[in-house]
C-alpha positions, -999 to 999 in steps of 0.1 A, spaced: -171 -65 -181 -168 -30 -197 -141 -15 -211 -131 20 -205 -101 39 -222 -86 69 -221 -60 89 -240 -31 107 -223 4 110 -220 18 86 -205 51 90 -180 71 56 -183 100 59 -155 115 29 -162 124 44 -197 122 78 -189 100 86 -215 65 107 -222 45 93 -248 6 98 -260 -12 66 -259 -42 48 -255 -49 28 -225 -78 11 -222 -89 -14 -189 -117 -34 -169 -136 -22 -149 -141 -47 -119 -172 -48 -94 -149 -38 -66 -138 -2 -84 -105 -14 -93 -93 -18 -130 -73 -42 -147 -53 -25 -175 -58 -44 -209 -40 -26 -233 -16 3 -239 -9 18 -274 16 46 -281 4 65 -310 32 91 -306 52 119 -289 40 134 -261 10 159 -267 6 188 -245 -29 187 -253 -29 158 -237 -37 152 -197 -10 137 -184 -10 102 -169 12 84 -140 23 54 -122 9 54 -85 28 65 -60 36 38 -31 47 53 1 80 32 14 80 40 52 52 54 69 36 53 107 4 55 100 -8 59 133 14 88 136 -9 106 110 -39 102 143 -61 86 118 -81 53 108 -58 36 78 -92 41 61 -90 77 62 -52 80 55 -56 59 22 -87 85 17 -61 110 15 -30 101 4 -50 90 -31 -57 125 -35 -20 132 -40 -13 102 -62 -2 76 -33 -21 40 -38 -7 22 -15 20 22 17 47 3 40 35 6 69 59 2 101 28 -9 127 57 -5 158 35 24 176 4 7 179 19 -22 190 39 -8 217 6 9 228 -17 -23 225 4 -48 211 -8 -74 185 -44 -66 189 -34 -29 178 -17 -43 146 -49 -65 141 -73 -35 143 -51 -18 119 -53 -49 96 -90 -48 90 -94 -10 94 -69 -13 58 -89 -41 45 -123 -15 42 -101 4 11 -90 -6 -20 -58 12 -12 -30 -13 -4 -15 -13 28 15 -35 38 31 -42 75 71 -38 73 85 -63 87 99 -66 122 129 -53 135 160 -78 127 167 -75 164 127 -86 171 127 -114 145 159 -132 158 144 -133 193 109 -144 175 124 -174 156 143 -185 187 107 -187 205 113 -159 228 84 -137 238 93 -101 231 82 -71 262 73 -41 241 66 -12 260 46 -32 287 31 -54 261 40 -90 257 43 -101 220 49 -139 214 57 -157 184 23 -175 183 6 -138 178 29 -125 157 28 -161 133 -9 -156 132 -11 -122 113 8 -138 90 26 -109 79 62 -124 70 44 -132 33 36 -100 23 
């Protein structure tokens, strides 16, 4: 597996700090990297590029956007966004858990993350009682929605 570094300054929120450092990772087979090591070796150099945590989006409607989740993530990496919460409610009140489903694998395709919220409180209490939910003309029931398994992410 080969190792690439780089050296940059590195933004550390959770210590509000800049630093220069060394970090060095693995490349895997599927484009992503696995970070192996990070050495300071001092105060922040403004010769130095400048290096940062990725962004994750908290709330977002993708399908609001009028894209493919493939060609959001396409996007939003540009500005420094890897991966999103997405609240999937629009497509399902247009074609219910099939529309959630397509969304699913469309996400799949990118090595961006995406993540389904989770349902409304008022949605999930009717869902755990065994209660098929009316959305907009579609019927959601609890066998569907137990199916995309999305209560574990």
């Amino acid at each position: 597996m080969p190792v690439n570094e780089i050296k940059a300054n590195l933004l550390d929120f959770s210590q509000q700090t800049i630093f220069s450092a060394v970090v060095s990772w693995h490349q895997e087979e599927n484009l992503q990297g696995i970070i192996k090591e990070i050495i300071p070796i001092g105060n922040e150099n403004p010769a130095l590029d400048y290096l940062l945590p990725g962004f994750i989006d908290a709330h977002v409607h993708i399908e609001s956007s009028m894209m493919l989740p493939g060609e959001f993530a396409r996007l939003a990496v540009k500005h420094g966004t890897i991966a999103a919460i997405s609240d999937p409610h629009e497509i399902a009140n247009v074609m219910g858990i099939k529309g959630i489903e397509f969304m699913l694998a469309n996400s799949e395709k990118t090595p961006f993350h995406v993540f389904l919220e989770r349902l409304p409180v008022c949605l999930l209490h009717l869902l755990k009682q065994r209660v098929p939910v009316l959305l907009m003309k579609i019927l959601i029931r609890c066998s569907q929605v137990e199916k995309l398994n999305i209560f574990q992410k």
